[in-house]
C-alpha positions as CSV (number, residue, x, y, z in Angstrom):
1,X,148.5,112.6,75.3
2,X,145.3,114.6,74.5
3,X,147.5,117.9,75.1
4,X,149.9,116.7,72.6
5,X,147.4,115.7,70.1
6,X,145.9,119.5,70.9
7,X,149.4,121.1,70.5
8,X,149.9,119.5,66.8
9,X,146.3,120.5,65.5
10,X,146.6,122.1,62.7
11,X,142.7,122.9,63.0
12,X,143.6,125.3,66.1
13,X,146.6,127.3,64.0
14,X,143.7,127.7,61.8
15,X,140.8,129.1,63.7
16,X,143.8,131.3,65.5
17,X,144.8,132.8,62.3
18,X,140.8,133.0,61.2
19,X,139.6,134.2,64.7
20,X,142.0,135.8,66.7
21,X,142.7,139.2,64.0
22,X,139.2,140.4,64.4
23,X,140.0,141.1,67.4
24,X,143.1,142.6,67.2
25,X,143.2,146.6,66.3
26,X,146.7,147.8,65.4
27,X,146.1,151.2,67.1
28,X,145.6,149.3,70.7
29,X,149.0,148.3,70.7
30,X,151.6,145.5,69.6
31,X,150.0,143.3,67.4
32,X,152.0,140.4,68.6
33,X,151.5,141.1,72.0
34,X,147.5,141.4,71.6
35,X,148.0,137.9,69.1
36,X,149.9,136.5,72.3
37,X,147.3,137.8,75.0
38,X,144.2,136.6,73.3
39,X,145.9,133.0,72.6
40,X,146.9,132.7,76.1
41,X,143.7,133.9,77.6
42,X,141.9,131.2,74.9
43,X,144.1,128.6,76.1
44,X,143.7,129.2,79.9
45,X,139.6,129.3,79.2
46,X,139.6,126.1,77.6
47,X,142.3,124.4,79.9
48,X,139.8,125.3,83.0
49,X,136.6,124.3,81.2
50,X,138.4,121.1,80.1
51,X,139.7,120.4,83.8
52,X,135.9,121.3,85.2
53,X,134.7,118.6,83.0
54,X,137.2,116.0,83.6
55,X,136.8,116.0,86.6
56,X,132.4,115.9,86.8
57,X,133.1,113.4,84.9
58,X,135.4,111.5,87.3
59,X,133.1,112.3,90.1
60,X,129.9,110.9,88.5
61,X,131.3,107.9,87.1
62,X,132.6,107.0,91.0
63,X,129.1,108.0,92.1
64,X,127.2,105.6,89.5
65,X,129.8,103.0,89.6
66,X,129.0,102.4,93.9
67,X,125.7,101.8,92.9
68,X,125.0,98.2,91.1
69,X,121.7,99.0,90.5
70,X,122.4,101.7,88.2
71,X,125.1,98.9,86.6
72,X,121.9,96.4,85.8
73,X,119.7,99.6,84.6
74,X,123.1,100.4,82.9
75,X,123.6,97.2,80.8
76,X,119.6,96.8,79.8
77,X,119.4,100.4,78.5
78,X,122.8,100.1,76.4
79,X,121.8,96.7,75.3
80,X,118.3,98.0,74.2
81,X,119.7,100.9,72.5
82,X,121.9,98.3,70.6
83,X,119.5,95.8,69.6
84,X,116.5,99.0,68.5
85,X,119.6,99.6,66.2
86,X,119.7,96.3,64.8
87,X,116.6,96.1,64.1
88,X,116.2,99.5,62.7
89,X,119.4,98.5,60.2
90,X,117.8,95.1,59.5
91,X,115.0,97.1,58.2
92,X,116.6,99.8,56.4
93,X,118.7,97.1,54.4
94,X,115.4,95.6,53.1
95,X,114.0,99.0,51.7
């Protein structure tokens, strides 16, 4: 799904036709073929970075999730986070 959604960005078409011709030099070569190269080599980068951080991710989440006490240290910081934000909103409404 997130490769679909990535495929119909219009943002990428975009940044491609911003980015990519500064790089391209008409006496190198085929235009296309250096478009093509430097797309492909963009889209292989990103693919590996994404994979590398899909799966840390993956790995840490099975590595906190065997541990309950990092569950209960978990749940207090989130729901201190949440209720410093309430308060700090409760506050800001009164100003």
């Amino acid at each position: 799904m997130g490769s679909l959604t990535n495929l119909l960005n219009p943002k990428i078409a975009v940044m491609y036709l911003s980015l990519l011709p500064q790089f391209i030099s008409p006496e190198h070569g085929s235009v296309l073929a250096q478009s093509l190269i430097l797309g492909f080599m963009q889209i292989v980068i990103s693919v590996s970075v994404n994979t590398m951080i899909a799966v840390a991710a993956g790995t840490i989440a099975v590595f906190l999730a065997s541990r309950p006490t990092w569950l209960v240290v978990q749940r207090w910081l989130m729901g201190t986070v949440l209720a410093g934000l309430a308060v700090r909103m409760a506050t800001e409404a009164r100003r």
